[in-house]
C-alpha positions in Angstrom: 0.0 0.0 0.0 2.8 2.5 1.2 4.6 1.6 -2.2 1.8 2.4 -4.3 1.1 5.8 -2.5 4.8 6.8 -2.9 4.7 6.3 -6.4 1.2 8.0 -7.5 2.9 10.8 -5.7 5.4 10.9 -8.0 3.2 10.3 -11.2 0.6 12.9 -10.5 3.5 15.1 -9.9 4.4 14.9 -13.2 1.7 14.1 -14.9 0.5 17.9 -13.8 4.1 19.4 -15.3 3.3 18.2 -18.3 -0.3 19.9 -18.3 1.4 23.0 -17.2 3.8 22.8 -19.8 1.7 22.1 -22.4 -1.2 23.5 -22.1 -0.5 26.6 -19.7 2.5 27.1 -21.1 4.5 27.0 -17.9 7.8 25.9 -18.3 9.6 27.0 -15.3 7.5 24.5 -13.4 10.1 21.7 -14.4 12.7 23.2 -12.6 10.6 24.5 -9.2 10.0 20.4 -8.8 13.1 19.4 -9.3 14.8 22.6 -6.6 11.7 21.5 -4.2 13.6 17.4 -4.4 16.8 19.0 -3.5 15.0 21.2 -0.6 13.1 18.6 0.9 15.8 16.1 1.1 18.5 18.7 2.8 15.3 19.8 5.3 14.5 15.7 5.6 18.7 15.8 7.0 18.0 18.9 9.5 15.2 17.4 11.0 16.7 14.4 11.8 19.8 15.5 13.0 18.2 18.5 15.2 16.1 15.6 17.0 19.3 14.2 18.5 19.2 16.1 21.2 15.3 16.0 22.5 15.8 11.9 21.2 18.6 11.6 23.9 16.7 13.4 26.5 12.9 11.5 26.6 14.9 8.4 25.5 16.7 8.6 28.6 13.9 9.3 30.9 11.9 6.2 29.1 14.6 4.1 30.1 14.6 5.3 33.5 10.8 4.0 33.5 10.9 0.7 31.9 14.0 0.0 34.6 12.0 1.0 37.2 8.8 -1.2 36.1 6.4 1.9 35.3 5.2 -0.5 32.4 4.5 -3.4 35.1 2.1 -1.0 37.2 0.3 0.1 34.5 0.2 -3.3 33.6 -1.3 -4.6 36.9 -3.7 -1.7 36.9 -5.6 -2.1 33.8 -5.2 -6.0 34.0 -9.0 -6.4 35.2 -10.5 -4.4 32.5 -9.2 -6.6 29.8 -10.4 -9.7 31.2 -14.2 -8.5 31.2 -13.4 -6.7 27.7 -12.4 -10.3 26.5 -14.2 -12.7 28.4 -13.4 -15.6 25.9 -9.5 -15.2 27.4 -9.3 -17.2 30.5 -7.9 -14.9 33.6 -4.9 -16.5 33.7 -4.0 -16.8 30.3 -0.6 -15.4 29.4 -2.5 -13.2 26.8 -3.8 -11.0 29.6 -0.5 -9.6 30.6 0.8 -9.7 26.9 -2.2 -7.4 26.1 -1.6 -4.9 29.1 1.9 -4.8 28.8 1.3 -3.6 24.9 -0.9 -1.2 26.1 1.2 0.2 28.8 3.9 0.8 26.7 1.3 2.1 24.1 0.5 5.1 26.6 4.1 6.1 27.5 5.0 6.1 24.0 7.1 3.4 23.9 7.1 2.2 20.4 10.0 -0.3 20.7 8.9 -1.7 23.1 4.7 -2.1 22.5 5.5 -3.5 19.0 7.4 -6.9 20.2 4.9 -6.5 23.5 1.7 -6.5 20.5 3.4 -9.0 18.5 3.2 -11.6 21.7 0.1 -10.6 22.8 -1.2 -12.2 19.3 0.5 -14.8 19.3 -1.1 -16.0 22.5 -4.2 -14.8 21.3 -4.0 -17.0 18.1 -3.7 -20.0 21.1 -7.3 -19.2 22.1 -8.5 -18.7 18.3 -10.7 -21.9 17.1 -9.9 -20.5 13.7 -6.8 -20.3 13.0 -7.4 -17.8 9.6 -10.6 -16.4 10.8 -9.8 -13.2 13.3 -11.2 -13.5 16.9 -13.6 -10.9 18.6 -10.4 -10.6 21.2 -8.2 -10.2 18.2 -10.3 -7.8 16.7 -10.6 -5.6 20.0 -7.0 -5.7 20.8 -6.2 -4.6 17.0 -9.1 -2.2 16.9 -7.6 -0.4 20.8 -4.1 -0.5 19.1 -5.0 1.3 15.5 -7.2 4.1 18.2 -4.1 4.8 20.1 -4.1 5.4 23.2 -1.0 7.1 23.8 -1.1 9.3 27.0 2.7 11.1 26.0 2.9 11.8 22.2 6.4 12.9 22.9 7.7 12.3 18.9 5.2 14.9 18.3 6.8 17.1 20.7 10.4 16.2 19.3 9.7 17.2 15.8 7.8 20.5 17.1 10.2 21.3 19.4 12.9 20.7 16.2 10.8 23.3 13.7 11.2 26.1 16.5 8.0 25.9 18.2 7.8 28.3 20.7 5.6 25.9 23.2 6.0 22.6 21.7 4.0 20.6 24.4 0.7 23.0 23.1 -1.1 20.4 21.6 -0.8 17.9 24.4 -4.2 18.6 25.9 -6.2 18.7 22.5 -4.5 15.5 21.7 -5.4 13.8 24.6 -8.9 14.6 24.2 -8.7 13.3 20.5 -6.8 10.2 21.1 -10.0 9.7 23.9 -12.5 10.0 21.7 -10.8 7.8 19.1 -10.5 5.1 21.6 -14.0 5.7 23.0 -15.2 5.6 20.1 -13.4 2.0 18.6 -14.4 0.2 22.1 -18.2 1.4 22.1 -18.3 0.0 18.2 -16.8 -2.9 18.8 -18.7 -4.1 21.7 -21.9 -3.3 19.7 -20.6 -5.8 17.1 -19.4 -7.9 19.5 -22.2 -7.9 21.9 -20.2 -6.9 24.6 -21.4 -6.1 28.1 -20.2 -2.6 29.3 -22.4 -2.8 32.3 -20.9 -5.0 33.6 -19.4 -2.7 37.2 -15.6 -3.3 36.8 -16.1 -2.1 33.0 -17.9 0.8 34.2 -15.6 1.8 37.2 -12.8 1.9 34.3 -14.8 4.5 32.1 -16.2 6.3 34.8 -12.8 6.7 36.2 -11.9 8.0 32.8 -15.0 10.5 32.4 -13.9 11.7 36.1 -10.5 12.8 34.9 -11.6 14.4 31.7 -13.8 16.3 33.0 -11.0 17.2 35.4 -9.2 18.4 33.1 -12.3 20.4 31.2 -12.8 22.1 34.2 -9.8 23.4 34.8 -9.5 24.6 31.3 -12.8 25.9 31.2 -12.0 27.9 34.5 -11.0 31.2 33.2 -11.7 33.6 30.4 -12.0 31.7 27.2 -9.3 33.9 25.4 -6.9 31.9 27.7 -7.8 28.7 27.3 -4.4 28.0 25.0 -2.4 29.5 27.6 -4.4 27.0 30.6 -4.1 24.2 28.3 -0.1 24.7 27.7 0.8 25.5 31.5 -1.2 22.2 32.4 0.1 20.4 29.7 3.7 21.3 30.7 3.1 20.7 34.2 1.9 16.8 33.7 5.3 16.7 31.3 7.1 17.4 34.8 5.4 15.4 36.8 6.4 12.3 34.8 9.9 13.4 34.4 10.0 13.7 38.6 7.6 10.7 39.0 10.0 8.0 36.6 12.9 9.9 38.5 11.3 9.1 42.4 10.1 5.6 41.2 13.9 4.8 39.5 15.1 6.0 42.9 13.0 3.9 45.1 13.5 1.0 43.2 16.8 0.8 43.4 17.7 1.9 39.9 20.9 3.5 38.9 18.4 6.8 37.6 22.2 8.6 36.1 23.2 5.6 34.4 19.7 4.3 33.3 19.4 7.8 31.3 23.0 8.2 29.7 21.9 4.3 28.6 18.8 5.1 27.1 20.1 8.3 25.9 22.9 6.8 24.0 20.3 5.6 21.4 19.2 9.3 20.4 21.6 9.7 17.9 20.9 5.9 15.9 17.4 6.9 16.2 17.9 10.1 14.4 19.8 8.7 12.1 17.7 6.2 10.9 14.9 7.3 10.2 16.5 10.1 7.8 15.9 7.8 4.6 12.0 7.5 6.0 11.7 10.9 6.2 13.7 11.7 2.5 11.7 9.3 0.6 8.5 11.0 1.9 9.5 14.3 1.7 10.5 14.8 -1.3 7.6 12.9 -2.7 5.3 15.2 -0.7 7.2 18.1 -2.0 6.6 17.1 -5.2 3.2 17.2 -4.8 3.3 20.4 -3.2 5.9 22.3 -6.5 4.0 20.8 -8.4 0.7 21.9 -7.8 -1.5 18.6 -7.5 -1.9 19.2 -3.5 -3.0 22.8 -3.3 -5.3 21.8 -6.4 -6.7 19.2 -4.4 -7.3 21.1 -0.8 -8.8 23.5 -2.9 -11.3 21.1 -4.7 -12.0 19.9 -0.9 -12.5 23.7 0.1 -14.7 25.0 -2.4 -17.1 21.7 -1.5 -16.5 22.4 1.9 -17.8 26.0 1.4 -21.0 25.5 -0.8 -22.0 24.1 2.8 -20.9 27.4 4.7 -18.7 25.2 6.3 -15.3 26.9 7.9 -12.7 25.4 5.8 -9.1 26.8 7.5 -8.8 22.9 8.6 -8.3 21.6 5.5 -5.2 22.9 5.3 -4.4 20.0 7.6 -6.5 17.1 6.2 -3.2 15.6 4.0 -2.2 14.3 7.4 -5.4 13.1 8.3 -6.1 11.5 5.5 -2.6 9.7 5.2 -3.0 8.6 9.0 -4.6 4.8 8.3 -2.2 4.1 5.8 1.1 5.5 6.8 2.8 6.5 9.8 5.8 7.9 7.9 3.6 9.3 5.3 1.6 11.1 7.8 4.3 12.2 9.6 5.9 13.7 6.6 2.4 15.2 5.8 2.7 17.2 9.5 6.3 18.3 8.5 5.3 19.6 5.6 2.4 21.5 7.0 4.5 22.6 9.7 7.2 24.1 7.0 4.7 25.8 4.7 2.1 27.1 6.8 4.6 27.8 10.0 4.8 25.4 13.1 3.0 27.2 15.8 0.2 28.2 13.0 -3.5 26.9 12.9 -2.6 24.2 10.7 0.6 22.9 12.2 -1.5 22.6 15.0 -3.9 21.1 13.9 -2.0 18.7 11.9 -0.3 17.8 15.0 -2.9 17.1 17.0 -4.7 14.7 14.2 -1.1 12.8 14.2 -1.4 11.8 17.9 -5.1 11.2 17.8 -4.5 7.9 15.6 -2.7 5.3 14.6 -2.4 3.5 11.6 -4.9 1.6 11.3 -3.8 -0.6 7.7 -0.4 -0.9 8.8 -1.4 -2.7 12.4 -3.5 -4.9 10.9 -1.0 -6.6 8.6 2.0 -6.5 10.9 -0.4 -8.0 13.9 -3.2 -10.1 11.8 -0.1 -11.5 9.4 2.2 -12.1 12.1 -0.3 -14.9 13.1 -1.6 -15.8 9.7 -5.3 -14.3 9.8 -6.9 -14.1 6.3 -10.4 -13.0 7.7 -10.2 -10.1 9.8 -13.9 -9.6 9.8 -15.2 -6.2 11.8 -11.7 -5.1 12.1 -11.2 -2.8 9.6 -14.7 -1.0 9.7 -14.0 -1.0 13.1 -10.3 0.9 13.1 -11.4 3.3 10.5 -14.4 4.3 12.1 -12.3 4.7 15.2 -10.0 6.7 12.8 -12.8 9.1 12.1 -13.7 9.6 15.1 -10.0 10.7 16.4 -9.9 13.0 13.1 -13.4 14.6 13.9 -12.4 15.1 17.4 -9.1 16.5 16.3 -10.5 19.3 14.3 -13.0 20.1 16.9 -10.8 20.2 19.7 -8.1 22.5 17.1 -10.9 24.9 16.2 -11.6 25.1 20.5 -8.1 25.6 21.3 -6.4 27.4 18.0 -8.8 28.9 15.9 
């Protein structure tokens, strides 16, 4: 899928050059493509290499964490939920702390680690499975809670703010949480309609009204003041939970015996291969984005979206950020380059970037999970999944936008 989408980039690029060329006589547009190339891969390299630093420094802190078993207690908390959400997994099935353990590391951000955590929670999910090719509903729910995200510290979305010369970076924490919320919400209500599900059941509740407690929380506070400051209330409170987790991974390292200074300088020691790796992810993108973007095809394209968009007296300064959104299930580096790129033209702290931002946390992609998770196990059928995830998707983009037009507009 990720192949084909590169390339049609590339093809529609072109194929408008030649329109321009030909039939609006534009010949210079030849030579803007080709300098845009050259600009996007030398911005791909200065991305990358001005994330070292910010790599180094949440890297270490993670590794503080997973040394000092903040995964295991998240873990052990939301252990009961999933075995009501899943009722075909026995208790004490290995699958149960395979699933939590993904999800834990899902909410701190921990990509390296969730992945290999998801992978084995599948695999002991496909134990339960009566059909081997056929997806089960537990299958299905774990995929669909994976594809919503639920991460509670988008920090690579910090990083690569941070990078473009934001001058609050952590902004959009608060608007993404509320997005990724309602994504998540929104997969688990869907699925347990499919699924038949019981979310009466008091332990089920108990989790989501302990959820609705703490947003609401966190509305109030936000709503508690005059409504011109509501960016400012959401960035001081949003910066003030980043601290508390940097102090609480520090206090819990520290208790548990963990060597806190050498725990960092080891986790921090991986900012730089990080960084450095994903510069060919970030140049093949890029430039194909910027391709699009020299060459016309995009802005034609938002604007197609914004004159339908406006025959409905509908606002349309979002659209502006609906590349990302619309790359999201398909591509994480595809969407990420989408945010770059709507960070470099439009300006990092504006509208859009924000916005673009905050629709980059609120999902995850949902096409790409599937076939790492459902083919690592051999699943042919995956039934309600996908309706499931994108719906879930839509949700998270909806949200997004609403939440952007409340906090940035």
């Amino acid at each position: 899928m990720l192949n084909l989408i590169w390339l049609s980039f590339f093809i529609a690029g072109f194929l408008s050059c030649l329109y321009q060329a030909l039939v609006l006589d534009n010949g210079a547009i030849f030579a803007q493509v080709i300098q845009a190339t050259f600009d996007m891969a030398a911005l791909s390299v200065e991305i990358a290499l001005g994330l070292i630093g910010v790599l180094c420094l949440w890297l270490g802190f993670f590794t503080i964490a997973e040394r000092a078993g903040f995964v295991d207690l998240l873990a052990k908390l939301f252990r009961p939920l999933f075995r009501h959400l899943m009722p075909e997994v026995p208790s004490n099935h290995p699958a149960i702390g395979s699933i939590t353990m993904n999800m834990a590391a899902n909410m701190l951000g921990l990509d390296n680690a969730a992945t290999p955590l998801g992978l084995k929670a599948m695999q002991d999910l496909q134990q339960l499975n009566p059909s081997k090719t056929i997806a089960s509903n537990a299958q299905i729910l774990f995929l669909v809670l994976n594809t919503s995200s639920v991460t509670l510290l988008p920090v690579t979305i910090f990083l690569f703010r941070a990078q473009q010369g934001s001058e609050d970076p952590a902004a959009v924490f608060i608007p993404i949480l509320l997005a990724t919320s309602a994504s998540t919400l929104a997969g688990l209500l869907l699925v347990a309609y499919i699924q038949g599900l019981n979310l009466l059941n008091k332990t089920v509740l108990a989790y989501l009204a302990g959820l609705g407690f703490l947003i609401l929380l966190l509305l109030g506070f936000l709503l508690n003041g005059p409504p011109g400051e509501l960016t400012a209330r959401s960035s001081q409170l949003g910066n003030l939970l980043l601290l508390l987790v940097i102090i609480s991974f520090l206090v819990l390292g520290y208790a548990r015996k963990v060597n806190v200074y050498d725990a960092f300088v080891d986790g921090a020691k991986q900012g730089f291969d990080v960084a450095v790796k994903i510069i060919p992810y970030l140049v093949a993108m890029l430039v194909a984005i910027g391709v699009l973007r020299a060459s016309q095809v995009l802005d034609h394209v938002l604007a197609i979206i914004a004159q339908v968009l406006g025959v409905f007296g509908l606002n349309t300064d979002f659209v502006a950020a609906l590349p990302t959104a619309l790359m999201r299930p398909f591509s994480g580096s595809g969407a990420r380059a989408m945010m770059l790129e709507t960070m470099n033209t439009y300006g990092v702290d504006s509208f859009a970037a924000n916005l673009a931002a905050t629709i980059q946390g609120s999902t995850e992609t949902t096409f790409y999970v599937l076939a790492v998770y459902f083919g690592s196990v051999g699943i042919q059928r995956v039934r309600h999944a996908i309706g499931c995830g994108l719906f879930a998707d839509l949700a998270g983009v909806t949200a997004a936008i609403a939440v952007g037009y409340w906090f940035f507009a």
